[in-house]
C-alpha positions in Angstrom: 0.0 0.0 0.0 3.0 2.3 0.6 4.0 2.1 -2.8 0.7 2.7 -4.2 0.4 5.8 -1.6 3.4 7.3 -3.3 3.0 5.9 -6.7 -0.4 8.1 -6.5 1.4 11.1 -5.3 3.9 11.3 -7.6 2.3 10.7 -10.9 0.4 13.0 -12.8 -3.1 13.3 -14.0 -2.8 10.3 -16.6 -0.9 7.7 -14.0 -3.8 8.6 -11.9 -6.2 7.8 -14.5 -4.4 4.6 -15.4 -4.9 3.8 -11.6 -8.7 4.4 -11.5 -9.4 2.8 -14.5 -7.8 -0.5 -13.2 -9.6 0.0 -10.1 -13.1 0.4 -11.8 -12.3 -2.7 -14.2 -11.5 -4.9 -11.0 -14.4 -3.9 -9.1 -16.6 -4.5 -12.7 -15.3 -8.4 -12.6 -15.6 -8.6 -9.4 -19.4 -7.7 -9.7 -19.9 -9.8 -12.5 -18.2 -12.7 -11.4 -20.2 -12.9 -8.2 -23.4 -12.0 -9.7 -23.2 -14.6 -12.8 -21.6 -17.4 -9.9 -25.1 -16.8 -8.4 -27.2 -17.0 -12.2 -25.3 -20.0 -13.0 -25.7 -21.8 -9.8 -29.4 -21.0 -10.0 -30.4 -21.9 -13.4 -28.1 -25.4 -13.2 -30.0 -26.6 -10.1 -33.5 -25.3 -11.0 -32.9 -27.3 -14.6 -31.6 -30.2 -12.5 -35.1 -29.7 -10.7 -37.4 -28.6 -13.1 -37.3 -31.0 -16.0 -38.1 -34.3 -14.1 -40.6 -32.7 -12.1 -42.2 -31.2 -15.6 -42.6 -34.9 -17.3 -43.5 -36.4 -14.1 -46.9 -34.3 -14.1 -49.9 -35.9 -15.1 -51.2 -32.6 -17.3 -49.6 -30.1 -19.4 -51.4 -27.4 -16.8 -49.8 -29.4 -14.1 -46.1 -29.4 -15.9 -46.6 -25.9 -16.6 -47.2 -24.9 -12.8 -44.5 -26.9 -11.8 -41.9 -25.2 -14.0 -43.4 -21.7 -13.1 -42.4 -23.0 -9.8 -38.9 -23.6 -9.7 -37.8 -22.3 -12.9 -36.5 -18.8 -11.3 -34.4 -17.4 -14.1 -36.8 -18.3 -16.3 -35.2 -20.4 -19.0 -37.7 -23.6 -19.6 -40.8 -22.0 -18.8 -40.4 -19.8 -22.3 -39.3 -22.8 -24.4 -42.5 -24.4 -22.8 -44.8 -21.8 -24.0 -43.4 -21.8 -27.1 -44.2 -25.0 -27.9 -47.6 -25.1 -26.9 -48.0 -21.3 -28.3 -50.2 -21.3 -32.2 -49.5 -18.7 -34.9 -52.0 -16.2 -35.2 -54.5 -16.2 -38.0 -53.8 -14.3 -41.1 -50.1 -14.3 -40.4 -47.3 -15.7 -42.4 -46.3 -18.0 -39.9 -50.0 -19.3 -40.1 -49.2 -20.5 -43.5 -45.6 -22.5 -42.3 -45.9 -25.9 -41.7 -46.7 -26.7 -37.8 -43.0 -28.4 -37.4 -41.3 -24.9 -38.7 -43.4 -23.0 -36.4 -42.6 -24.8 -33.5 -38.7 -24.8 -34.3 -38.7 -21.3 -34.8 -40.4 -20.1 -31.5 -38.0 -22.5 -29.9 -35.0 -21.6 -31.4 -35.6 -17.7 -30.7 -36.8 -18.6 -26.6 -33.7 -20.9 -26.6 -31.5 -17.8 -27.8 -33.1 -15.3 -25.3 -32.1 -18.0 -22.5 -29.0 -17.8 -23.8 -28.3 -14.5 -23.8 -29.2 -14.4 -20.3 -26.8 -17.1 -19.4 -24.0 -15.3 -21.0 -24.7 -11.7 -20.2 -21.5 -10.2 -19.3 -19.1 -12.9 -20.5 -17.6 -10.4 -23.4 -16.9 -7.7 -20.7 -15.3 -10.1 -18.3 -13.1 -11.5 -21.7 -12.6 -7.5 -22.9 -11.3 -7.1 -19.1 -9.2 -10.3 -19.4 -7.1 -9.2 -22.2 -6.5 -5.5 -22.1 -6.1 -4.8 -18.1 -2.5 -6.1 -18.6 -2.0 -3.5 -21.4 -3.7 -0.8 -19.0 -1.3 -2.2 -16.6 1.6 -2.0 -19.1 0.6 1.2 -20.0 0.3 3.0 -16.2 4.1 1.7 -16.1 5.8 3.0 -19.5 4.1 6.8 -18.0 5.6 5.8 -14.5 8.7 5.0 -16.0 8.8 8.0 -17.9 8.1 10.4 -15.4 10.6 8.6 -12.9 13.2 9.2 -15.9 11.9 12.8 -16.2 12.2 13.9 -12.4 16.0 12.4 -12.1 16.8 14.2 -15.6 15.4 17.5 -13.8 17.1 17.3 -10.8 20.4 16.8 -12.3 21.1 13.7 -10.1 22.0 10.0 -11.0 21.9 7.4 -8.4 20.4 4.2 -8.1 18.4 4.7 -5.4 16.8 7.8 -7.5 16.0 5.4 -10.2 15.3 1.5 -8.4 12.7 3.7 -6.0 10.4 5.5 -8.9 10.9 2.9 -11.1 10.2 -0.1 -8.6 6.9 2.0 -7.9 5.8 2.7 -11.6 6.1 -1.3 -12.1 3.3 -1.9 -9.3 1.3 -1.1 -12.1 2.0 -4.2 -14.2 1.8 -6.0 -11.4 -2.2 -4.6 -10.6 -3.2 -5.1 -14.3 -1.9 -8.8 -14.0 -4.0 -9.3 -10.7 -7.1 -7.4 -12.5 -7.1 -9.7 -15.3 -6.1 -12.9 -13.6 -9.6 -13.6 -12.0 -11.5 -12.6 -15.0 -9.9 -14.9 -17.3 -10.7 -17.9 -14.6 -14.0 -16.6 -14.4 -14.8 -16.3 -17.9 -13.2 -20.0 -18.9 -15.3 -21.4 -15.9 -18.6 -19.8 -16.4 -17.9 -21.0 -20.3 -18.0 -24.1 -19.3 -21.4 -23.7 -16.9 -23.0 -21.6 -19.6 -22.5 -24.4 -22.2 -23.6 -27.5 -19.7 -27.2 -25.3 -19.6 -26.9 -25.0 -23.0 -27.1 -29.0 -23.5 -29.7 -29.4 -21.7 -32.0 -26.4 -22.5 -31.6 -27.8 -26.3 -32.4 -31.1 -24.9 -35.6 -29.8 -23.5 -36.5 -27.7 -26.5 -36.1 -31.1 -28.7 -38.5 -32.7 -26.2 -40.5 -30.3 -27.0 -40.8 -30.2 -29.9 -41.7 -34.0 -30.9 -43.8 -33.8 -28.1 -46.0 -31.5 -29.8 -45.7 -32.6 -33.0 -47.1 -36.5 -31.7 -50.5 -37.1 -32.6 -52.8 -37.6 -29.2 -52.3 -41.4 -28.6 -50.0 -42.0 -31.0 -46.5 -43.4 -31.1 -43.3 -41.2 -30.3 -42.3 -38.9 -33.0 
């Protein structure tokens, strides 16, 4: 913290910018990574939930109530309604043949599911590659004003340039620790966002030759 402290007073207006701008990018992933931890946790256990207890009802009303039940992010109950939803008359997806309808309402819930699952994993990547380089960058100005202040005074020692210079690389070292979690977080919640993913397309496929079976009739 004491080389921050002085680091901070002796840079200028654009060091100090460098600093808050590492500062607000760290407390961003932060935010994000505890925030999707607590999505992704969620939406994995109320699938894990959700889907049994939706074929196990006896009636479509029933299955419908029980996903409206524990499905809190609200990711199977859409795909659900989708499939059970009917174009409306005088439309062109009237005229489309029942199988495209129903793939096409699924597909665009699916994607809206999606893009709730993996909201906020290009900032957390964007964070992940350039805080380094904002690091980098907070250092070359250190270094350069550390080089300017011992050019002014006239004086060459190495204490006058290990001090200013040891100080401006604190920088590096922040962007590395700013962009160290957010890479983990992002490959990690990549992996989560892609296990919903099987089985929300899983579902949606259910779905899907579920409604297209005839009452009675053998599985699609």
């Amino acid at each position: 913290m004491t080389g921050l402290a002085t680091f901070w007073n002796a840079t200028d207006t654009i060091g100090r910018a460098v600093a808050v701008l590492l500062l607000a990018m760290s407390v961003l992933a932060w935010v994000l990574i505890f925030w999707k931890s607590w999505v992704l946790r969620r939406a994995q256990t109320d699938i894990a939930r959700a889907v049994p207890a939706f074929w196990d009802a006896p009636t479509l009303a029933d299955g419908r109530a029980r996903l409206a039940g524990l499905d809190r992010e609200r990711l199977l109950l859409p795909l659900l309604d989708a499939a059970t939803a009917r174009a409306p008359a005088g439309t062109l997806d009237q005229h489309a043949g029942l199988q495209a309808q129903l793939t096409r309402r699924l597909r665009d819930a699916l994607h809206r599911g999606l893009a709730h699952l993996q909201f906020g994993q290009v900032l957390l990547a964007s964070i992940g590659n350039t805080a380094p380089f904002v690091g980098l960058l907070g250092t070359v100005w250190g270094v350069f004003m550390a080089l300017t202040g011992i050019a002014d005074s006239g004086s060459l020692s190495i204490d006058r340039v290990s001090g200013p210079i040891g100080e401006a690389l604190i920088m590096t070292a922040a962007g590395i620790a700013v962009a160290v979690p957010a890479v983990l977080a992002y490959n990690i919640f990549g992996q989560r966002v892609a296990a919903c993913e099987a089985e929300l397309e899983g579902f949606a496929h259910d779905l899907l030759h579920s409604a297209l079976q005839p009452p009675g009739g053998p599985p699609a």
